[in-house]
C-alpha positions as MATLAB code, in Angstrom:
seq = 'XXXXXXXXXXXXXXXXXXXXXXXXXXXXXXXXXXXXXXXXXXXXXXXXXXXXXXXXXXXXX';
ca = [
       0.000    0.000    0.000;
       2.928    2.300    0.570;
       4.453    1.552   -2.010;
       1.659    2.187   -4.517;
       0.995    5.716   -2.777;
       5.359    6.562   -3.347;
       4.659    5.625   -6.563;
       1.646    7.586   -7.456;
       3.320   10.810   -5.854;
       6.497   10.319   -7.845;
       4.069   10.315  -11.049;
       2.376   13.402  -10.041;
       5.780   15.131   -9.403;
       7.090   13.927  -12.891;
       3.672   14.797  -14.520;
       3.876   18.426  -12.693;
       7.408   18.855  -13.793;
       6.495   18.403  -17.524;
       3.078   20.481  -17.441;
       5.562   23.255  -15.516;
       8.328   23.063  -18.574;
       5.489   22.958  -21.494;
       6.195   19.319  -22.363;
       2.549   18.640  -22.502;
       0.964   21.796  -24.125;
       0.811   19.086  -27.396;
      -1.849   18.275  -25.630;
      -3.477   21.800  -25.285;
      -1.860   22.146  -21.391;
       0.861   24.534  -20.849;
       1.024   26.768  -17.905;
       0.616   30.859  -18.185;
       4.455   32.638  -18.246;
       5.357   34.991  -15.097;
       5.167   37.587  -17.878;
       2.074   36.994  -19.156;
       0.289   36.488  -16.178;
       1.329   40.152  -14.225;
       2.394   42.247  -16.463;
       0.846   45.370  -14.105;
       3.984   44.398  -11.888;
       6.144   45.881  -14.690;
       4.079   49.489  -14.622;
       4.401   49.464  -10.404;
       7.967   49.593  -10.800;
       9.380   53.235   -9.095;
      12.438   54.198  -11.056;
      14.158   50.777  -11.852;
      17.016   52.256  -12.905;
      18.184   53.443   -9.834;
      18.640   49.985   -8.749;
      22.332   49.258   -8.045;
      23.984   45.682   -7.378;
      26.913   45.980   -5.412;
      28.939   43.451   -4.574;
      29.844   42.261   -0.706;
      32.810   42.935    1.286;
      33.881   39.379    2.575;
      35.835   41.160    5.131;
      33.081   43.472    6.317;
      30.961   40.662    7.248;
];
């Protein structure tokens, strides 16, 4: 019984992973891109292009 349940979650995860990578939209399934789905994030965005990356001081830690 355990056994069958182990294997019925490892099909799920596989079947997830595909659906999540667009292996199955042959099939008409194919999940909606981070892009495509909030694009209003992109407009909320206060002056992007002040953001600065700096990198860390190992010594200052």
């Amino acid at each position: 019984m355990l056994r069958l349940l182990v294997v019925l979650l490892v099909v799920a995860n596989l079947g997830y992973y595909a659906w999540s990578q667009g292996a199955l939209a042959l099939f008409g399934t194919q999940p909606a891109r981070f892009s495509e789905r909030e694009p209003q994030r992109l407009q909320q965005q206060v002056r992007p292009q002040m953001l600065e990356i700096r990198k860390v001081d190992p010594g200052k830690v």
